[in-house]
PDB file of the backbone (N, CA, C, O) and the ligand in Angstrom, with CONECT records:
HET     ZN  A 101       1
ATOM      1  N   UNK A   1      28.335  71.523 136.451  1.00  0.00           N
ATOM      2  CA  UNK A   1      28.507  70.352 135.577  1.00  0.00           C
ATOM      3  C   UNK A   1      28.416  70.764 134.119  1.00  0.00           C
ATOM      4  O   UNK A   1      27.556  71.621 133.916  1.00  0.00           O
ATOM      5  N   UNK A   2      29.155  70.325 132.968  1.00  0.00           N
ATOM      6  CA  UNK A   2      29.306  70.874 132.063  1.00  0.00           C
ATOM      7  C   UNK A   2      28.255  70.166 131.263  1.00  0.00           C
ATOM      8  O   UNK A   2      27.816  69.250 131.959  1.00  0.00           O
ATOM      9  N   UNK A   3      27.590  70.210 129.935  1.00  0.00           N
ATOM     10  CA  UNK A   3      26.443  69.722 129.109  1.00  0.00           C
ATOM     11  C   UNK A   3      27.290  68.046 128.626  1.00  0.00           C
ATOM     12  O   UNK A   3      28.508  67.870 128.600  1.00  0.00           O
ATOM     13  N   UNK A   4      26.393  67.175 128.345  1.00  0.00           N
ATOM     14  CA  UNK A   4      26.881  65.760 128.126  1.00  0.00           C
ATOM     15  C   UNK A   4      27.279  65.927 126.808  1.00  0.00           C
ATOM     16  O   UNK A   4      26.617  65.664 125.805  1.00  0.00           O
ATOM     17  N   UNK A   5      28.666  66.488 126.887  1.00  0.00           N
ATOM     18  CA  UNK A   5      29.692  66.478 125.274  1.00  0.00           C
ATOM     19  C   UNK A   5      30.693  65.529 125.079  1.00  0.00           C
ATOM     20  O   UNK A   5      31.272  65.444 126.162  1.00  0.00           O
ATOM     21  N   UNK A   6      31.309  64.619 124.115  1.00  0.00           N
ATOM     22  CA  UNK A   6      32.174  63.478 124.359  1.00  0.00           C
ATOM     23  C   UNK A   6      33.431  64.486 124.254  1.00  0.00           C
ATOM     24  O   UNK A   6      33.592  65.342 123.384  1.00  0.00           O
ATOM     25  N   UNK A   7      34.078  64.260 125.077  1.00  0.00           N
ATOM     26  CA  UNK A   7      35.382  64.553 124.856  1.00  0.00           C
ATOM     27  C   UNK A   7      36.177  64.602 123.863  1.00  0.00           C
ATOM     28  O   UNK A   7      36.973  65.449 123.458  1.00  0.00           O
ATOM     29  N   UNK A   8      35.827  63.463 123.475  1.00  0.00           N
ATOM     30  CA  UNK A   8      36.981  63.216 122.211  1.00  0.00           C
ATOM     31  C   UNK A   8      36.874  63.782 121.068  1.00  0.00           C
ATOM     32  O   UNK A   8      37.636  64.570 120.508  1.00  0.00           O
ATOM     33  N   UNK A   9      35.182  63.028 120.513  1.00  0.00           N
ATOM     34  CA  UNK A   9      34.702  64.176 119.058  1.00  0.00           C
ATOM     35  C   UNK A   9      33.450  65.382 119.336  1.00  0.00           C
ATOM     36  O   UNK A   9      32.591  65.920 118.637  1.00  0.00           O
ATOM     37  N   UNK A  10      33.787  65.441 120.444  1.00  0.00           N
ATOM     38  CA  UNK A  10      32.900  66.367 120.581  1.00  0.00           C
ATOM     39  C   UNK A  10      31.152  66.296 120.382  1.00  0.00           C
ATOM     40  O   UNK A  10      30.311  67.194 120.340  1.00  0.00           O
ATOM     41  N   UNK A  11      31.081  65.326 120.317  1.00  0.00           N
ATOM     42  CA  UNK A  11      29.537  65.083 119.878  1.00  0.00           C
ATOM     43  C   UNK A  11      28.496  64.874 121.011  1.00  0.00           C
ATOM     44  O   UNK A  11      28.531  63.954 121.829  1.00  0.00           O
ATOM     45  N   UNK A  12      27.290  66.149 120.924  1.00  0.00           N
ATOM     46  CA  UNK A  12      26.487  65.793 122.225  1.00  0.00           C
ATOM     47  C   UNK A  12      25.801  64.675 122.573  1.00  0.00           C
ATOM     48  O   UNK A  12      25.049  64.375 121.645  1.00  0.00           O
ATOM     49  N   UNK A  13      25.738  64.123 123.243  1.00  0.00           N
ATOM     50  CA  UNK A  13      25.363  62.892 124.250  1.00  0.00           C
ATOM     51  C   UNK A  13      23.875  63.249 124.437  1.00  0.00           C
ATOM     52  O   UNK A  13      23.661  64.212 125.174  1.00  0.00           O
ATOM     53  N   UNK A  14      22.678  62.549 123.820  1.00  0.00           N
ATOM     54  CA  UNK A  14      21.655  62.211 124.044  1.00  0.00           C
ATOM     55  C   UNK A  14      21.060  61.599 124.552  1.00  0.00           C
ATOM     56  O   UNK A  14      21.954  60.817 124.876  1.00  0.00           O
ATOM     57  N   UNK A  15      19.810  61.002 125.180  1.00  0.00           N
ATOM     58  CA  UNK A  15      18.797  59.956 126.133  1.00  0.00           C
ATOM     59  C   UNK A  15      18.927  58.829 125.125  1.00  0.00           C
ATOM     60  O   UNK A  15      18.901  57.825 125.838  1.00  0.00           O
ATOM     61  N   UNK A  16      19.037  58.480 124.018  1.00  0.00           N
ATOM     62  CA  UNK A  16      19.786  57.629 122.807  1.00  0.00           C
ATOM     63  C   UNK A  16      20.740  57.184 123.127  1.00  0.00           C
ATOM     64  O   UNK A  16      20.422  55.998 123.227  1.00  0.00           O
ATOM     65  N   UNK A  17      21.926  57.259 123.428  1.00  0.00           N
ATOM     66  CA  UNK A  17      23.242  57.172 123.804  1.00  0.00           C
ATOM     67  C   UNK A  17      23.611  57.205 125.212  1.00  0.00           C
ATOM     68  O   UNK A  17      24.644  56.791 125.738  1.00  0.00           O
ATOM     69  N   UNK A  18      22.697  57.710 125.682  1.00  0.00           N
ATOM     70  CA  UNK A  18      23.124  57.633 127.156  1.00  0.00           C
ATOM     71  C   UNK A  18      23.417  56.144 127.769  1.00  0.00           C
ATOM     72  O   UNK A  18      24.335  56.000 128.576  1.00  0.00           O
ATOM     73  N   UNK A  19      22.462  54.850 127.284  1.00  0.00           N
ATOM     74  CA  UNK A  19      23.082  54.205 127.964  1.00  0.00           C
ATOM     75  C   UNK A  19      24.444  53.393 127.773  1.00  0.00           C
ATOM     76  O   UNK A  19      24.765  52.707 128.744  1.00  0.00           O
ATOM     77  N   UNK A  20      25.282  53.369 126.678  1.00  0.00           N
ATOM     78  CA  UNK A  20      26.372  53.008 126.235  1.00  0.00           C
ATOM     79  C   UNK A  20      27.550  54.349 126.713  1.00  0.00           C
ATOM     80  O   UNK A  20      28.706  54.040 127.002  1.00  0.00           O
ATOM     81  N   UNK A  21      27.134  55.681 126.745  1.00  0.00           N
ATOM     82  CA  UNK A  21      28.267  56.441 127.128  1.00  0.00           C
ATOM     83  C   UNK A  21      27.809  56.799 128.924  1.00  0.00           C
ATOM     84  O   UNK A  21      26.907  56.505 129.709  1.00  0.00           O
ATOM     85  N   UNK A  22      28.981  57.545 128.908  1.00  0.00           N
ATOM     86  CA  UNK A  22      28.452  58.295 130.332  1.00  0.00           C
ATOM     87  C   UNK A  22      30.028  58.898 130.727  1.00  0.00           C
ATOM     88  O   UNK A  22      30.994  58.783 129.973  1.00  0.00           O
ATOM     89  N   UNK A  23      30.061  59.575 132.100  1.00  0.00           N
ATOM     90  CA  UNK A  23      31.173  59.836 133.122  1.00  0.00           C
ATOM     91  C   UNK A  23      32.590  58.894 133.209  1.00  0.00           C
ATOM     92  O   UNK A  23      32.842  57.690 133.164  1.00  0.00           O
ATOM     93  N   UNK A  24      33.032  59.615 133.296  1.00  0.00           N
ATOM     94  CA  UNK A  24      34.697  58.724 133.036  1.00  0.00           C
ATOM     95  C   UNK A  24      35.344  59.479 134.243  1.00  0.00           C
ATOM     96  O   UNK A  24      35.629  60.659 134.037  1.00  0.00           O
ATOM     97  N   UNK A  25      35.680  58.817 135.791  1.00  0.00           N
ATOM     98  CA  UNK A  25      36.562  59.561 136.477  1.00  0.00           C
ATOM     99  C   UNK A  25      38.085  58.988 136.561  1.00  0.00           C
ATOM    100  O   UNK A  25      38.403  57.807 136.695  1.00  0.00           O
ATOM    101  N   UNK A  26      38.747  59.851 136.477  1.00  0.00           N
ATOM    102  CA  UNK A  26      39.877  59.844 136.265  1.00  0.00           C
ATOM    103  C   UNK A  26      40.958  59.858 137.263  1.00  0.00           C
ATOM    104  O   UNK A  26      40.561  59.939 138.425  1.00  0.00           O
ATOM    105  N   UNK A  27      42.769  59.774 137.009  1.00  0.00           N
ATOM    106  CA  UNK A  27      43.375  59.541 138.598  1.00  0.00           C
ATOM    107  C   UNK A  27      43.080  61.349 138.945  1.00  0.00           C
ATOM    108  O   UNK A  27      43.119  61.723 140.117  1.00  0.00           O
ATOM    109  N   UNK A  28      42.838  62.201 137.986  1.00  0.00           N
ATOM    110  CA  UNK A  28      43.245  63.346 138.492  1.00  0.00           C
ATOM    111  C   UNK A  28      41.966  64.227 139.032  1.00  0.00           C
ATOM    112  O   UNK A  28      41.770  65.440 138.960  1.00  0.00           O
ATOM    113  N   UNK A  29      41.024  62.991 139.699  1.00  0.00           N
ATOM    114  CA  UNK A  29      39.674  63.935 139.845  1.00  0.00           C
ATOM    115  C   UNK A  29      39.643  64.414 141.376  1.00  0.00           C
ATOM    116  O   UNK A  29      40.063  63.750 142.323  1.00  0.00           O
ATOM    117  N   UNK A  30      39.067  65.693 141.442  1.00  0.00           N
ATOM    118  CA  UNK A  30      39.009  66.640 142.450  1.00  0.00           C
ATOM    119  C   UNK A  30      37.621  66.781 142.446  1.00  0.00           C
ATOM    120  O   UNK A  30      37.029  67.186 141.446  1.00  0.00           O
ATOM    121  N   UNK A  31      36.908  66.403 143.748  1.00  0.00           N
ATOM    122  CA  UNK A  31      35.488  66.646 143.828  1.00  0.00           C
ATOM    123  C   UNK A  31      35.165  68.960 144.179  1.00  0.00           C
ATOM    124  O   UNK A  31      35.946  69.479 144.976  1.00  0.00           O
ATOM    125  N   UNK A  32      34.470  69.546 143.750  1.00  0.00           N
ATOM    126  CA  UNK A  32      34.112  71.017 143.669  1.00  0.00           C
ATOM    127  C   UNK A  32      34.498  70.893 145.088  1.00  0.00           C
ATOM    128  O   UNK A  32      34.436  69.889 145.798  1.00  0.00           O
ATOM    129  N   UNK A  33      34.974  72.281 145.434  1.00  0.00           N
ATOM    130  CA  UNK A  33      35.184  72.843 146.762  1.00  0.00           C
ATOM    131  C   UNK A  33      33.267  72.780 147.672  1.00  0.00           C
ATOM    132  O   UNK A  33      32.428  72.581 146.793  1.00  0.00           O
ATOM    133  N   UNK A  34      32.848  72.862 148.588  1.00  0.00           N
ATOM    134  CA  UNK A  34      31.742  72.953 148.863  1.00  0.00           C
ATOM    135  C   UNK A  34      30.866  74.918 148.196  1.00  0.00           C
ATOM    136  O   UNK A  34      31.131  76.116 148.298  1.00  0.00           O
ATOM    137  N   UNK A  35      30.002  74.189 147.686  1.00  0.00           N
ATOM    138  CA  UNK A  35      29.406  75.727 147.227  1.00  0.00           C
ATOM    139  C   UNK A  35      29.693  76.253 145.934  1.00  0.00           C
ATOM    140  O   UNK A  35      29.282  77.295 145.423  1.00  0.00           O
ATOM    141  N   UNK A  36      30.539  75.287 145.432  1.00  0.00           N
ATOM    142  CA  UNK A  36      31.326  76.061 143.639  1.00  0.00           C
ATOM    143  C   UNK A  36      30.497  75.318 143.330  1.00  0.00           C
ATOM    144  O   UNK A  36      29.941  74.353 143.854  1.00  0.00           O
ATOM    145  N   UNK A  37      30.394  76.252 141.681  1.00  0.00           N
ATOM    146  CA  UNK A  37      29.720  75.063 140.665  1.00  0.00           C
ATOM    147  C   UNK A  37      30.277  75.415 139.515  1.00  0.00           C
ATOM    148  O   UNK A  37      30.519  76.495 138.976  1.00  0.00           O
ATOM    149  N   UNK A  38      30.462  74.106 139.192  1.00  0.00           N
ATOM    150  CA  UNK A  38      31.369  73.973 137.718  1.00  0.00           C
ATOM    151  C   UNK A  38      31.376  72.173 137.447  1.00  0.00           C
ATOM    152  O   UNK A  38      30.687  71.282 137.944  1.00  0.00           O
ATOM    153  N   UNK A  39      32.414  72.151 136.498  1.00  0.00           N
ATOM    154  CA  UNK A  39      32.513  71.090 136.353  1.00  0.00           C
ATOM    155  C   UNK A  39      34.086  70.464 137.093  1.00  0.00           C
ATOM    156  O   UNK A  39      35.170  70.959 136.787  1.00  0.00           O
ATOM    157  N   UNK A  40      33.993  69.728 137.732  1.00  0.00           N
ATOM    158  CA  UNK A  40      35.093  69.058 138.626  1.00  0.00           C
ATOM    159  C   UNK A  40      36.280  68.557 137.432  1.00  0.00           C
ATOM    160  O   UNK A  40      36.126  67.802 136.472  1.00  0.00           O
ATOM    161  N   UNK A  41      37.248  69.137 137.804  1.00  0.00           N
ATOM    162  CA  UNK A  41      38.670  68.626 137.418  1.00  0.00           C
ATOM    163  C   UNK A  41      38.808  66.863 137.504  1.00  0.00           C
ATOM    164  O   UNK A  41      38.544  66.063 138.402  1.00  0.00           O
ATOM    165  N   UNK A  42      39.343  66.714 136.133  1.00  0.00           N
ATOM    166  CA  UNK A  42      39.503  64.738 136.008  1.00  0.00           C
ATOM    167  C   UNK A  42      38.211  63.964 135.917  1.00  0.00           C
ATOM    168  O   UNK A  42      38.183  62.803 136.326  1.00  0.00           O
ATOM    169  N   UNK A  43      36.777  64.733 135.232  1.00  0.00           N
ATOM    170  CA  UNK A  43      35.841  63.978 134.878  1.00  0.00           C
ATOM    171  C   UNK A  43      35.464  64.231 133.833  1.00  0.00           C
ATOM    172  O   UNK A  43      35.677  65.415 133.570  1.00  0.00           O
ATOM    173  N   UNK A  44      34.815  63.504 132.781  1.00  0.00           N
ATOM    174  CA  UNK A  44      34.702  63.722 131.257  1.00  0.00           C
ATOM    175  C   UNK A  44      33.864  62.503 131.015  1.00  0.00           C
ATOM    176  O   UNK A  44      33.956  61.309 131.298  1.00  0.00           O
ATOM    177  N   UNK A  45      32.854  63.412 130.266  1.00  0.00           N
ATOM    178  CA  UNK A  45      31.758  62.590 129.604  1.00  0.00           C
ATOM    179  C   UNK A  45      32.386  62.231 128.065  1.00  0.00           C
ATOM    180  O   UNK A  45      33.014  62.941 127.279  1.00  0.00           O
ATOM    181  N   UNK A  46      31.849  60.521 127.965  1.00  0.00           N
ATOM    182  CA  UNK A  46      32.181  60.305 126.666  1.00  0.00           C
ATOM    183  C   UNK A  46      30.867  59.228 126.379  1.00  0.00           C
ATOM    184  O   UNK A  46      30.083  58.659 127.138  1.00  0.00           O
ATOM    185  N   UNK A  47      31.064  59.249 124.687  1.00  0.00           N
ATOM    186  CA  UNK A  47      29.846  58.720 123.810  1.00  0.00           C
ATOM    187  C   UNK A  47      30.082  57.192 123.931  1.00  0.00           C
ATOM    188  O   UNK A  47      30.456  56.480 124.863  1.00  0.00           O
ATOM    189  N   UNK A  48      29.890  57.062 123.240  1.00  0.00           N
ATOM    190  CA  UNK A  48      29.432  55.057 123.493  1.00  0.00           C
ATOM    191  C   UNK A  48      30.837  54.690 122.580  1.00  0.00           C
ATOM    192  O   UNK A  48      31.620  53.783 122.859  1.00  0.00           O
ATOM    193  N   UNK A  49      30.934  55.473 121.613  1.00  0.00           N
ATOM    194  CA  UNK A  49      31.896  55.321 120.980  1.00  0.00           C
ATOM    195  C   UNK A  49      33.475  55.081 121.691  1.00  0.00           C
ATOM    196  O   UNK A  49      34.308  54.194 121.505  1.00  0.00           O
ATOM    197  N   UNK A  50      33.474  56.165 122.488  1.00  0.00           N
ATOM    198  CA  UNK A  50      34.771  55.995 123.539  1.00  0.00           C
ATOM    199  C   UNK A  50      34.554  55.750 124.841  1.00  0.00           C
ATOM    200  O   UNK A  50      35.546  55.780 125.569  1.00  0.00           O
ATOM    201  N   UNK A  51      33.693  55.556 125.235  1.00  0.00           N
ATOM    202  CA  UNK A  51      33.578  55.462 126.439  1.00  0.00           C
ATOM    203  C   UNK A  51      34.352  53.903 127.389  1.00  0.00           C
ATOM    204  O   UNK A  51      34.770  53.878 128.547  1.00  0.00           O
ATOM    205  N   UNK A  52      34.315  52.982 126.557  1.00  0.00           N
ATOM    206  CA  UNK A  52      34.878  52.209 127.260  1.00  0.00           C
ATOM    207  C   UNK A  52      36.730  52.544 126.922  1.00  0.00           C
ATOM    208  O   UNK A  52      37.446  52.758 127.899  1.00  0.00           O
ATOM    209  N   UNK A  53      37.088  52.551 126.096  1.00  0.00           N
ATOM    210  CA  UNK A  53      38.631  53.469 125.703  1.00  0.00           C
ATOM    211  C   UNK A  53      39.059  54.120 126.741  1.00  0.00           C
ATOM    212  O   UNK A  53      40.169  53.978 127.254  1.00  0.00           O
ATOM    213  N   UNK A  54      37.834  55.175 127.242  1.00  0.00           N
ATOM    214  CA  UNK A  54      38.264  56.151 128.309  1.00  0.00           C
ATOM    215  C   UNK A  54      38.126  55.660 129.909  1.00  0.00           C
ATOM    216  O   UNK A  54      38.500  56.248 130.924  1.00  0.00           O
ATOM    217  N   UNK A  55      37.542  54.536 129.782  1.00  0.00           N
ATOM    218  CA  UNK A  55      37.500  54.231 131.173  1.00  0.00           C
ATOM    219  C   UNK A  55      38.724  53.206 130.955  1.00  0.00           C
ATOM    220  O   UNK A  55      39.373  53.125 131.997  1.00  0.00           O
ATOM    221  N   UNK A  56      39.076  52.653 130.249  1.00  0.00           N
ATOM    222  CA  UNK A  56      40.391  51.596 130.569  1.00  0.00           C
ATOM    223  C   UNK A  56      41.755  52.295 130.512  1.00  0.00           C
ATOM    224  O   UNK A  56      42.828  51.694 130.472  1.00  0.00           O
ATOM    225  N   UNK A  57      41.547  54.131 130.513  1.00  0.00           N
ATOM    226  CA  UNK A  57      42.644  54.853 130.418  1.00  0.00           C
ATOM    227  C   UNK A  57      42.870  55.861 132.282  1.00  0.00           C
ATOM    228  O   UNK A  57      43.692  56.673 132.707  1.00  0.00           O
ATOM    229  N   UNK A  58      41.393  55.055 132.971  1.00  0.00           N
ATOM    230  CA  UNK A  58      41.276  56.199 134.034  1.00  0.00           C
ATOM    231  C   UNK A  58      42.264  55.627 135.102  1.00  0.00           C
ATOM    232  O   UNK A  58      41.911  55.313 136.239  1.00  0.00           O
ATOM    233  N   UNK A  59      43.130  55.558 134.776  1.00  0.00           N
ATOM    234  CA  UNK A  59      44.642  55.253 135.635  1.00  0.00           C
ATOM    235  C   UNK A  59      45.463  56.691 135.382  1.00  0.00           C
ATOM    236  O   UNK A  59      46.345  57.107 136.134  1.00  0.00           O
ATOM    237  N   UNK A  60      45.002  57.352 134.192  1.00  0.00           N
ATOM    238  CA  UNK A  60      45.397  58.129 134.128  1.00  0.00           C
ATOM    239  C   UNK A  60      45.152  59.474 134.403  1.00  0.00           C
ATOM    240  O   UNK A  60      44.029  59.543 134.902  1.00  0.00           O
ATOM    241  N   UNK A  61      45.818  60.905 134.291  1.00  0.00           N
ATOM    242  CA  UNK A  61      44.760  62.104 134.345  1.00  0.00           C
ATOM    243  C   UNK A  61      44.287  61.787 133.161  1.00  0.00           C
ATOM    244  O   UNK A  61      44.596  60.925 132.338  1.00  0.00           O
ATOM    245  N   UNK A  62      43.005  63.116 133.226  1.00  0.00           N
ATOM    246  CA  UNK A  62      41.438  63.038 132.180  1.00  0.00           C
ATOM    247  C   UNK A  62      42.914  63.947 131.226  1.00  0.00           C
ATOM    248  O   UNK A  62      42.872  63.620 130.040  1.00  0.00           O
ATOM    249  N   UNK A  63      43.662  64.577 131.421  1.00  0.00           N
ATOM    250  CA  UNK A  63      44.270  65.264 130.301  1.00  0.00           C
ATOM    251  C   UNK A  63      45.039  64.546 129.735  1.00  0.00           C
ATOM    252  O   UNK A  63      45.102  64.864 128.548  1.00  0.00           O
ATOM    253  N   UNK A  64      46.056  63.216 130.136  1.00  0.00           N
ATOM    254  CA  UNK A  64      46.544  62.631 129.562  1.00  0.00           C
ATOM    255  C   UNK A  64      46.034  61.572 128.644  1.00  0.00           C
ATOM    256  O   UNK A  64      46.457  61.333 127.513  1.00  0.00           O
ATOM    257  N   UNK A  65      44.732  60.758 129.500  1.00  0.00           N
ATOM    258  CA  UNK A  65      44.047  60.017 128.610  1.00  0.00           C
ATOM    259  C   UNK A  65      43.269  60.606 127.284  1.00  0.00           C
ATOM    260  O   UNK A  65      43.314  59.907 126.271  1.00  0.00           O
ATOM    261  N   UNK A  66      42.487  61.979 127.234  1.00  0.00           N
ATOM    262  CA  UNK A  66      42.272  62.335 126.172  1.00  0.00           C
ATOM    263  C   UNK A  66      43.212  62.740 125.291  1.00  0.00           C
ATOM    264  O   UNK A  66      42.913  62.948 124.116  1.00  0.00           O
ATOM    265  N   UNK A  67      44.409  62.891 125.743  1.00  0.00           N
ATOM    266  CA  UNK A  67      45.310  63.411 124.430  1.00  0.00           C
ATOM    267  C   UNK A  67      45.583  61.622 123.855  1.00  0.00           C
ATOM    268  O   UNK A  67      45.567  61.490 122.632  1.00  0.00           O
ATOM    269  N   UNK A  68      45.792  60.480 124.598  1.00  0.00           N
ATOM    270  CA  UNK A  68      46.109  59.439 123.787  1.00  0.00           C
ATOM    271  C   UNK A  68      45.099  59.184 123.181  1.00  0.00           C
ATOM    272  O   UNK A  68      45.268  58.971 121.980  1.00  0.00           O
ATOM    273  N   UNK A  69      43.703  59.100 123.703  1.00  0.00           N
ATOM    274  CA  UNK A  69      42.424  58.737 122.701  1.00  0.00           C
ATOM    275  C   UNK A  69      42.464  59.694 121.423  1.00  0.00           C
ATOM    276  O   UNK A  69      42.115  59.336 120.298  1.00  0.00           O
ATOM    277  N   UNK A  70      42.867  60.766 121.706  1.00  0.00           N
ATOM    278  CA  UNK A  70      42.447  61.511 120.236  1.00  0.00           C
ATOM    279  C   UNK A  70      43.780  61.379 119.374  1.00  0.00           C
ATOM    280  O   UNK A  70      43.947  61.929 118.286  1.00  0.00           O
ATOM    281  N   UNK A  71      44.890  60.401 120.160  1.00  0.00           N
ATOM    282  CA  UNK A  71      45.912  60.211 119.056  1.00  0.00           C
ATOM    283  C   UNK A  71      45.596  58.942 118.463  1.00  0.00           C
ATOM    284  O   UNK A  71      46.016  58.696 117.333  1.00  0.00           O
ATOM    285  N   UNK A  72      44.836  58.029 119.159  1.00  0.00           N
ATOM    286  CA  UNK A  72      44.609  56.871 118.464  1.00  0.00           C
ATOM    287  C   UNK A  72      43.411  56.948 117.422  1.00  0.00           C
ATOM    288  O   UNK A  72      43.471  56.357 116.344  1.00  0.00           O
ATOM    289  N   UNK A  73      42.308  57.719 117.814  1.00  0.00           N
ATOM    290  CA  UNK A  73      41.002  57.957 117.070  1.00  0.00           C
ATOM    291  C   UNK A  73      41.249  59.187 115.761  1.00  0.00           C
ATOM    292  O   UNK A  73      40.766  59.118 114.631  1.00  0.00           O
ATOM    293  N   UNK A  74      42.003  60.118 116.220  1.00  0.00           N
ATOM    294  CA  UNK A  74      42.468  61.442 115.057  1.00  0.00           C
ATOM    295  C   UNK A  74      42.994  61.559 114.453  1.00  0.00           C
ATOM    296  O   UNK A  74      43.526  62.661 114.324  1.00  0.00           O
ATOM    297  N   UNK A  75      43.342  60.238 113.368  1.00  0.00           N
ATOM    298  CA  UNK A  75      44.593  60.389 112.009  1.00  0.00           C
ATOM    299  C   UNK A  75      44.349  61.332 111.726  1.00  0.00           C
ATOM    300  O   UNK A  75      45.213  62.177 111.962  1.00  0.00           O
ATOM    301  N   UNK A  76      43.548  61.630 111.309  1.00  0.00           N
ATOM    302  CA  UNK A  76      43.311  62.888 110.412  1.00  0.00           C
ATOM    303  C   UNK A  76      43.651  64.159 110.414  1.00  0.00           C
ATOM    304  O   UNK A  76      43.977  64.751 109.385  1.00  0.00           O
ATOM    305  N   UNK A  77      43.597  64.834 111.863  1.00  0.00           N
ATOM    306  CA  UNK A  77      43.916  65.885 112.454  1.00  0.00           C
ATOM    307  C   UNK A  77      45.134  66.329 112.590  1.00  0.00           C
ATOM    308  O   UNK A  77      45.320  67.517 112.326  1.00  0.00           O
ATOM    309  N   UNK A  78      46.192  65.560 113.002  1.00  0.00           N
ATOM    310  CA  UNK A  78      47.691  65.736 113.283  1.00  0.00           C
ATOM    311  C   UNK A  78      48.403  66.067 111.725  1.00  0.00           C
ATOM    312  O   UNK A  78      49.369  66.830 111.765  1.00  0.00           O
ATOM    313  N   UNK A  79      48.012  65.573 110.437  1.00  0.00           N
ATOM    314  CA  UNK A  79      48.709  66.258 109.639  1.00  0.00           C
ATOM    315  C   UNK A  79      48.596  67.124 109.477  1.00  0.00           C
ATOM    316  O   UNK A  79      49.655  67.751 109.479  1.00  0.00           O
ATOM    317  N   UNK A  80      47.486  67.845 109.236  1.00  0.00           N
ATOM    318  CA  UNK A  80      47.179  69.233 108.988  1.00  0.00           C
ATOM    319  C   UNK A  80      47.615  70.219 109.743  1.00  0.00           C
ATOM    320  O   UNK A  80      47.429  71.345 109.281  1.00  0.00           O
ATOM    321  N   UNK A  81      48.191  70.130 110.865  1.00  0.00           N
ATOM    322  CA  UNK A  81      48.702  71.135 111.543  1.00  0.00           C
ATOM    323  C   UNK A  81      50.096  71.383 111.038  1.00  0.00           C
ATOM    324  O   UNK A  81      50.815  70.635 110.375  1.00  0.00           O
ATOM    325  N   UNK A  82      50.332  72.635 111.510  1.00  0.00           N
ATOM    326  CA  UNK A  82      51.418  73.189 110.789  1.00  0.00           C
ATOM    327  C   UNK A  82      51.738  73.544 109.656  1.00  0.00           C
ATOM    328  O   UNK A  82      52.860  74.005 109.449  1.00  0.00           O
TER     329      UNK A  82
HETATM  330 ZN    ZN A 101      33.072  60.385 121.233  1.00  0.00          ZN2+
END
């Protein structure tokens, strides 16, 4: 399982925040093979901030919904590239 980081801005998830954010599963989630450990494909922790955003996106994969959240939340970011 990976450390409670939001997806979107990256910001760690504290006992503060925990109860407004949490786990977001997604259409593209795959529970670990028996015996692996990692973090499972199509689940993503988010902050209070996105967290409801990301759950009204879990129709989708966790890769598609975070690329639209960080296009709606990241003006900022997309000019600067390139
Ligand atoms: Zn966030």
């Amino acid at each position: 399982m990976k450390p409670p980081i939001c997806e979107i801005c990256i910001k760690h998830l504290n006992e503060d925040c925990l109860g407004e954010s949490g786990l977001v599963w997604f259409k593209d989630y795959q529970d670990l093979p028996p015996g692996m450990v990692g973090h499972p494909k199509g689940l993503g922790w988010f902050c209070g901030q996105h967290f409801k955003s990301a759950q009204s996106l879990n129709n989708l994969s966790k890769a598609d919904a975070v690329r639209q959240l960080k296009r709606n939340y990241g003006k900022s970011s997309s000019s600067s590239l390139s």
